[in-house]
C-alpha positions in Angstrom: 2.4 -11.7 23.6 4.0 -14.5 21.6 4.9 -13.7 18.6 8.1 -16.0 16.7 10.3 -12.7 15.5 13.5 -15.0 15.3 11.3 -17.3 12.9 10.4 -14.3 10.9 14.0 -12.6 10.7 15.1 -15.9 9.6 13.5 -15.8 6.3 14.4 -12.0 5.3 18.2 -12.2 4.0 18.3 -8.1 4.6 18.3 -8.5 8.1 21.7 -9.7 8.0 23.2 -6.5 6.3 25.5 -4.1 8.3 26.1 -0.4 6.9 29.6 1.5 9.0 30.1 -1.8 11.3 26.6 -2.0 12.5 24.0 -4.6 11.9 21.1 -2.2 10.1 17.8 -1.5 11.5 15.2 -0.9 8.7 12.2 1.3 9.9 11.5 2.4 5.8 9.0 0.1 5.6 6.2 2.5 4.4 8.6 3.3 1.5 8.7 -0.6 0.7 9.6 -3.9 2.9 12.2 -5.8 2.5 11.9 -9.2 0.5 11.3 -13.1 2.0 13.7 -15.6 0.8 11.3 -17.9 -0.3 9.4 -14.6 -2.7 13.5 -14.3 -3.6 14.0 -18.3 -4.3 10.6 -18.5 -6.3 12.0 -15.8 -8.7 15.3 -17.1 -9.3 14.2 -20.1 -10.0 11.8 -19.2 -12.2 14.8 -17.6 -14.1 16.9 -20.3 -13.7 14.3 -23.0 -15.3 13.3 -21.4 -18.6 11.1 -18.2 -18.6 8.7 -17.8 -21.1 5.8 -15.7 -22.9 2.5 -17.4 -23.2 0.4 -19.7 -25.3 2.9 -22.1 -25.8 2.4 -25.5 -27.0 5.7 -26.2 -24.5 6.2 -26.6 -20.8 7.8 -23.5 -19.4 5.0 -21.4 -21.2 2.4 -23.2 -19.7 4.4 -23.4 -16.1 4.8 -19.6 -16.9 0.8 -19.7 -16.7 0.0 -21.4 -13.8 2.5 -19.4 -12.3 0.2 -16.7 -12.9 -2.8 -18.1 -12.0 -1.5 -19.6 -8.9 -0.5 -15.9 -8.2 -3.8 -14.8 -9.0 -5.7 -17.4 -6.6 -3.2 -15.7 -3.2 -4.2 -12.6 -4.0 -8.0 -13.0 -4.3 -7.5 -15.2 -0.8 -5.6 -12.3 0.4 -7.9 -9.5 -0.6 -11.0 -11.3 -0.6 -11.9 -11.5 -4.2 -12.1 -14.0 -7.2 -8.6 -14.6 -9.3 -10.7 -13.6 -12.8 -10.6 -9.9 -10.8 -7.4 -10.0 -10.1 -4.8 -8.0 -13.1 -0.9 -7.6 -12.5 1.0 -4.5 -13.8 4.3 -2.2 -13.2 3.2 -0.8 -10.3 0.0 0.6 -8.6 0.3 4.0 -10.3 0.7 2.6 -14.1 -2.7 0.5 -13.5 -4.4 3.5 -11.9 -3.3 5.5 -14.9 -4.2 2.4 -17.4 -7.9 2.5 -15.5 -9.0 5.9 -15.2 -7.9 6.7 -18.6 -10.3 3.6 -19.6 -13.3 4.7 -17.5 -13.1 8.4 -18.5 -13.8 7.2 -21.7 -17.9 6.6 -21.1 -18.1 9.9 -18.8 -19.0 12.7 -20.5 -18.9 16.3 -19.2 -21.2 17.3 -16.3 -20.2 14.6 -14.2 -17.9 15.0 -11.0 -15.3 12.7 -9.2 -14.5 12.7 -5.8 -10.6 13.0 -4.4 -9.1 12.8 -0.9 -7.0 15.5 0.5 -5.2 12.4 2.5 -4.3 10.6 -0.8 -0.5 9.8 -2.2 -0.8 11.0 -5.5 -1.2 7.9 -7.4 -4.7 8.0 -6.2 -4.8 11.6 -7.0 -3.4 12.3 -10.3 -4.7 9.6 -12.8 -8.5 10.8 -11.3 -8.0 14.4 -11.7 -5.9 13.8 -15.7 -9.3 11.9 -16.2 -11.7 14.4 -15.0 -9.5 17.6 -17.6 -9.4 15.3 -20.5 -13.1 14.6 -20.0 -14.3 17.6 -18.7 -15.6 16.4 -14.8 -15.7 18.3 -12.0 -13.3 17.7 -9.1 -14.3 17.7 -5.6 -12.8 16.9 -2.1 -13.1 15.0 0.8 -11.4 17.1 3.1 -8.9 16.6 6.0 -8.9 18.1 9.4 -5.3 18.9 9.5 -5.8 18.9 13.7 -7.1 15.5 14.0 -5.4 14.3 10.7 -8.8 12.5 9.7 -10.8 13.0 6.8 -14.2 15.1 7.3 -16.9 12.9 6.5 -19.7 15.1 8.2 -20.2 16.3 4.3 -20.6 13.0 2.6 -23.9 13.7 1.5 -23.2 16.8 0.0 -20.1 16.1 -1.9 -21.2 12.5 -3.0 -24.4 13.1 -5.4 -26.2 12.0 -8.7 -23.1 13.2 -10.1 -20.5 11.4 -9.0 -18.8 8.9 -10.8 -16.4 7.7 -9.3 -15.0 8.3 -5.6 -11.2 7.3 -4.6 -9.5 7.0 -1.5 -7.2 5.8 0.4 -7.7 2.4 3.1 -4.3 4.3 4.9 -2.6 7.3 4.9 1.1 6.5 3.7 2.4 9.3 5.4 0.8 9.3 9.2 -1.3 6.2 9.0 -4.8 7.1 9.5 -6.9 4.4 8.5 -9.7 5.9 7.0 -13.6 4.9 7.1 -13.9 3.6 3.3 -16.9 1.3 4.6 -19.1 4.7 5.3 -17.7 6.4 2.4 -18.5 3.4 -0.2 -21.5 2.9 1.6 -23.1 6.6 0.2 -21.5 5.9 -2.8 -23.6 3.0 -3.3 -26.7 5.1 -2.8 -25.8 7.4 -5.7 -24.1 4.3 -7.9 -20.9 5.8 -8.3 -17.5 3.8 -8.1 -14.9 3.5 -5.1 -11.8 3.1 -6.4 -9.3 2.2 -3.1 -5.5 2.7 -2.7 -4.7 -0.6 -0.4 -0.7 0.1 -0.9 0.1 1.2 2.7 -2.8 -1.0 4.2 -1.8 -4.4 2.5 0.9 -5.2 5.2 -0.7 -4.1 8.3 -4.3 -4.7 7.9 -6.5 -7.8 6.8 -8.4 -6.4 3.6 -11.9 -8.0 2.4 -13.0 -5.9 -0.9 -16.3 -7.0 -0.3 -16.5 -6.0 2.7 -15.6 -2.9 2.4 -18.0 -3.1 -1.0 -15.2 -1.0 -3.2 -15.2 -1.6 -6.9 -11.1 -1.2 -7.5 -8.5 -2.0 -5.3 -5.2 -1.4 -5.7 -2.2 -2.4 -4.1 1.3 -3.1 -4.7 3.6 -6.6 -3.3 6.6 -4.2 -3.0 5.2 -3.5 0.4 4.4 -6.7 1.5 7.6 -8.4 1.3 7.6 -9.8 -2.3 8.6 -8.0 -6.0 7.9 -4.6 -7.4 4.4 -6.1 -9.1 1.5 -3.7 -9.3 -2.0 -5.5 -8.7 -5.4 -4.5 -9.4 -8.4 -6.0 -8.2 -11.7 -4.7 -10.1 -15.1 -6.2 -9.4 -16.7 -8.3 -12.7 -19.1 -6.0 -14.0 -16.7 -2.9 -13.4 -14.0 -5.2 -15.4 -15.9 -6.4 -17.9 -17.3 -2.8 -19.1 -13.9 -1.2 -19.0 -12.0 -0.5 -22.1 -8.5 -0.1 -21.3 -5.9 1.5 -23.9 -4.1 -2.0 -25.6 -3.0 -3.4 -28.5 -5.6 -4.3 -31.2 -4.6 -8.5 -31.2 -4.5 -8.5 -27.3 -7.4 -10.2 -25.6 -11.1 -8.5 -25.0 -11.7 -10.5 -21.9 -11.1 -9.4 -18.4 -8.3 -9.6 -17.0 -5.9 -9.8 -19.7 -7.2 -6.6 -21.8 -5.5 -4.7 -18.9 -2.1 -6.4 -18.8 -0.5 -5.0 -21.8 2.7 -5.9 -23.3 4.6 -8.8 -21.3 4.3 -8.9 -17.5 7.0 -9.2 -15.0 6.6 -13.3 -14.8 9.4 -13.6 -12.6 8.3 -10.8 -11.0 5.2 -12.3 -10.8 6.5 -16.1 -9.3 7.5 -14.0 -6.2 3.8 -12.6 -5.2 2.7 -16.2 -3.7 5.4 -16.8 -1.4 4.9 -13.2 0.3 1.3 -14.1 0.7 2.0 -17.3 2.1 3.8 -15.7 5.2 0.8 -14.2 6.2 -0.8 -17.5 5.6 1.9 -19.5 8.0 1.3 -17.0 10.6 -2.3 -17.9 11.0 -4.5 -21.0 11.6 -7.9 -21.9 10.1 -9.3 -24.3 7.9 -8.4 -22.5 4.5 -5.9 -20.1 2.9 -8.4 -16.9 3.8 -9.1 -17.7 7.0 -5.2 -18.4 7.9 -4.1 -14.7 5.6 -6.8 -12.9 8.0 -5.5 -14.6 11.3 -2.1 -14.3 10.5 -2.6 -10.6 9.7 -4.4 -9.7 12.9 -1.6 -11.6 14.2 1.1 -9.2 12.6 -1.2 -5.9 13.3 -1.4 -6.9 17.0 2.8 -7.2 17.6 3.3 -4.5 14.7 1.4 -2.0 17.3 2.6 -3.2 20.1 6.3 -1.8 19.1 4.9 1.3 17.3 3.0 2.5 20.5 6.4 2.2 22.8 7.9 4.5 19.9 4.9 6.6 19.8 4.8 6.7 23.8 8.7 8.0 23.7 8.7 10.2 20.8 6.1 12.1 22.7 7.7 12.5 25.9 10.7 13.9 24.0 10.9 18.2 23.7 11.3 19.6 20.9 9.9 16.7 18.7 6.3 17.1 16.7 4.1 13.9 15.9 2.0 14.1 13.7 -0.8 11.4 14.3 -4.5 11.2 15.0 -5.7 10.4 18.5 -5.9 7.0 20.1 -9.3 6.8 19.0 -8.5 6.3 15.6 -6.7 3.7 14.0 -3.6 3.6 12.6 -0.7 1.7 11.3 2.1 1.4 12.7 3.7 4.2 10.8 4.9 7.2 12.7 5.6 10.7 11.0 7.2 13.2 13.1 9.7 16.6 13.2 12.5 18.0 15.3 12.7 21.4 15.9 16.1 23.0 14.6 17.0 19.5 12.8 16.0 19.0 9.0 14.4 16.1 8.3 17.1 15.0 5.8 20.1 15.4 8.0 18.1 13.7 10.8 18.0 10.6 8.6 21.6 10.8 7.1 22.9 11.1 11.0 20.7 8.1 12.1 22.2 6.0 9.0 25.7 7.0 8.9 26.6 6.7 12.9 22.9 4.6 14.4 22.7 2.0 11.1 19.2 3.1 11.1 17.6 3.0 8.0 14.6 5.8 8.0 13.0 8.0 5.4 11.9 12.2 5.1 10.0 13.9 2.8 6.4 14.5 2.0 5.9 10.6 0.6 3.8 11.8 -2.5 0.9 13.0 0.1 1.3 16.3 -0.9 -2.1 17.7 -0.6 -1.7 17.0 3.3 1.9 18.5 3.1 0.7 21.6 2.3 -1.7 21.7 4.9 0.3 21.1 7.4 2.5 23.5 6.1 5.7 20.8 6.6 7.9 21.3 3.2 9.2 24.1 4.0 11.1 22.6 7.0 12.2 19.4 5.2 8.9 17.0 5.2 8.5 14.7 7.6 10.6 12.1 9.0 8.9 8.8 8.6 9.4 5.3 10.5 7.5 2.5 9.9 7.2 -0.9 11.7 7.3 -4.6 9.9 7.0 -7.5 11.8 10.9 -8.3 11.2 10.9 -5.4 13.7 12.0 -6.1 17.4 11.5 -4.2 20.4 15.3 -4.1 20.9 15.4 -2.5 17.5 12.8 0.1 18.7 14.7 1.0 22.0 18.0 1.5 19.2 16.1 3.7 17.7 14.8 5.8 20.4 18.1 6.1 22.2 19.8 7.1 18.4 16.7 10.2 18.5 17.8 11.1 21.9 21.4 11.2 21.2 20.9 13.3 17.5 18.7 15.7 19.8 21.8 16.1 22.2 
C-alpha cells in the first residue's frame, strides 16, 4: 500500500525527539497525538499578531472571529454537521458536564437514561450526576466481557418510553471496539429519546458523519487528532436551541455561544483547522468533506495495517493477554494487553527508559470495563496505540523491545 509516512513525519516536530540516546517511538496515541507544525505555527502566530476578545470595532477582534468561524466550518466538514452546531470548550468532559447539567434541567423524575458499561467516564459521570440531581433512573447497556462488545440483544427492553437520553461511546478508548451507535440511535429514535456520542477515540481513526449515524450530541476532543487541547461539541439545532446551559446573565441566548462561557481558548482555537486540514491533504474529491472522509479511510487503512502485524505478534507471544474483540468486529488500531508476572507500570517505565518507547498502563478512565475484567488489581492494562506518523520499522522496535522485557 502507498501511503507517504516520510511526508507525514515531516510535519510532526515530536518525531524528532530522542529520550536516553534514542530517537522516541510514540505508541500513546489513545492518551493524545502529538501536534502538526502547521496546528503549532497557526497558534503562535495567532499570539504573536495581537490576540483578542470579541466584538471589537478593531482588526484582531474580528480576525479573532473568523478565526473561529473558520474553525467551526472544519469541523462541521469533518464531522458532518453545520458550523451553527458546532461549540468549543476546555475539554470533552467540561461540555459534557456543561450539557447534561442543562438538559436535566426539563427532566423531571420518572424518567431513565441509558449508560454504557464500555464508556470512559466522561460519558459516564456527567449522565449519571444528572440522573441523582434529578431524580432518573440509570440503566445499562451491558458488555460481554468475553467478546469485549456491548450486548445489544436487549435494546428494546432497556430503551423505552422512558428514556431520555442514551450515551455511548463511537470507540472504546481502552481496547478499541467500535460499537454499533447506528442500531442503538436507531431504537432510540423510535422512543424519541437523545444519543449523546463520545467521538474522542474515534475522531482519528474513523471518518464520522453525525447524521449518519442520526446522534443528537457529539463530542470529541482535537487533542487527539493532532491539534490543541480544545474540547468540541457538536449538538443538532433543535437539541441546541432548547438547551439552557448554566452562563452568565449578559452572555448571548443564541446557540452556540450560550454554551461557550467565559473566554475560549482562541489560540487554542487557531490550531483546530490546520489538524483537520491533514486529513483533508490526505484525500482527494471535489470538496473539503469528501477529501476529510478519503483521507481518513486513507489513514484507517495504513493505521490497521501496522496494528494487525502488532496484534498478529503479541498473540504468538506466551505469557501475554490481549484483550480485543474478534476479527469480526471493528476496531481501532489500539491494542490493550498484559504480561503475566510483569506490572503494567514497570512494563512501560522499562520500554521508555532502555527501548525509547513511549506507551501508557492503567485502566484509561473505562473503569466500568476494568472491573469486569477484573484487570486493576494486576496494574491495568498496557495500552499502545497507532497514528499514522507510525512506521512499520517502529512496530517491529516495539515488538522486539516486548520480547526482550519478557526475557
Amino acid at each position: 500500500m502507498c501511503f507517504p509516512i516520510e511526508e507525514v513525519r515531516k510535519q510532526f516536530p515530536a518525531l524528532n525527539r530522542t529520550y536516553h540516546g534514542r530517537s522516541v517511538v510514540y505508541l500513546d496515541g489513545p492518551g493524545g497525538s502529538q501536534v502538526l507544525k502547521s496546528s503549532i505555527d497557526a497558534m503562535v502566530k495567532y499570539m504573536e499578531s495581537g490576540g483578542a476578545n470579541l466584538h471589537g470595532s478593531f482588526p484582531s477582534s474580528r480576525e479573532t472571529e473568523q478565526i473561529i468561524a473558520d474553525s467551526k466550518q472544519a469541523v462541521a466538514d469533518f464531522l458532518g454537521a453545520h458550523p451553527q452546531e458546532v461549540a468549543f470548550g476546555a475539554n470533552m468532559t467540561t461540555l459534557a458536564l456543561a450539557i447534561s447539567r442543562a438538559l436535566g434541567q426539563s427532566w423531571g423524575e420518572g424518567g431513565e437514561i441509558v449508560l454504557s458499561e464500555i464508556d470512559h467516564r466522561a460519558n459516564v459521570d456527567p449522565w449519571l450526576l444528572m440522573a441523582r440531581d434529578h431524580g432518573l433512573t440509570v440503566k445499562w447497556i451491558e458488555v460481554d466481557p468475553d467478546g469485549l462488545t456491548l450486548n445489544l440483544e436487549n435494546l428494546d427492553s432497556l430503551i423505552t418510553e422512558k428514556t431520555r437520553l442514551v450515551a455511548v461511546s463511537l470507540a472504546s478508548n481502552a481496547v478499541g471496539t467500535v460499537n454499533d451507535v447506528k442500531r442503538i440511535a436507531r431504537r432510540a429514535r423510535e422512543v424519541g429519546a437523545l444519543v449523546a456520542v463520545d467521538a474522542v477515540h474515534a475522531a482519528p481513526h474513523l471518518s464520522i458523519d453525525r447524521d449518519d449515524l442520526d446522534v443528537d450530541i457529539l463530542l470529541c476532543s482535537a487533542y487527539k487528532f493532532f491539534g490543541p487541547h480544545v474540547g468540541i461539541a457538536v449538538i443538532r439545532s433543535e437539541v441546541f436551541e432548547a438547551l439552557r446551559p448554566y452562563k452568565l446573565s449578559p452572555a448571548p441566548e443564541h446557540f452556540p455561544d450560550k454554551l461557550e462561557t467565559g473566554t475560549q481558548n482562541h489560540e487554542g482555537i487557531a490550531g483546530i483547522k490546520p489538524a483537520i486540514d491533514f486529513f483533508d491533504t490526505m484525500g482527494v474529491g471535489e470538496n473539503r468533506r469528501d477529501r476529510i472522509v478519503s483521507g481518513i479511510k486513507r489513514i484507517e487503512e495504513y493505521e490497521n495495517q501496522l496494528a494487525n502485524q502488532l496484534r498478529e505478534a503479541l498473540s504468538q507471544m506466551e505469557n501475554v493477554t490481549l484483550y480485543q474483540a474478534d476479527d469480526t468486529v471493528p476496531k481501532t488500531p489500539t491494542i490493550a494487553f498484559q504480561i503475566e508476572g510483569i506490572k503494567p507500570q514497570d512494563f512501560c517505565r522499562v520500554l521508555a527508559d532502555e527501548h525509547g518507547i513511549f506507551a501508557a498502563d492503567g485502566d484509561f478512565y473505562a473503569t466500568t470495563l476494568a472491573e469486569k475484567l477484573d484487570i486493576n488489581k494486576s496494574g491495568g492494562w498496557i495500552r499502545v496505540g497507532i497514528a499514522p506518523y507510525n512506521t512499520e520499522e517502529e512496530v517491529e522496535r516495539f515488538i522486539e523491545a516486548v520480547s526482550a522485557v519478557i526475557r
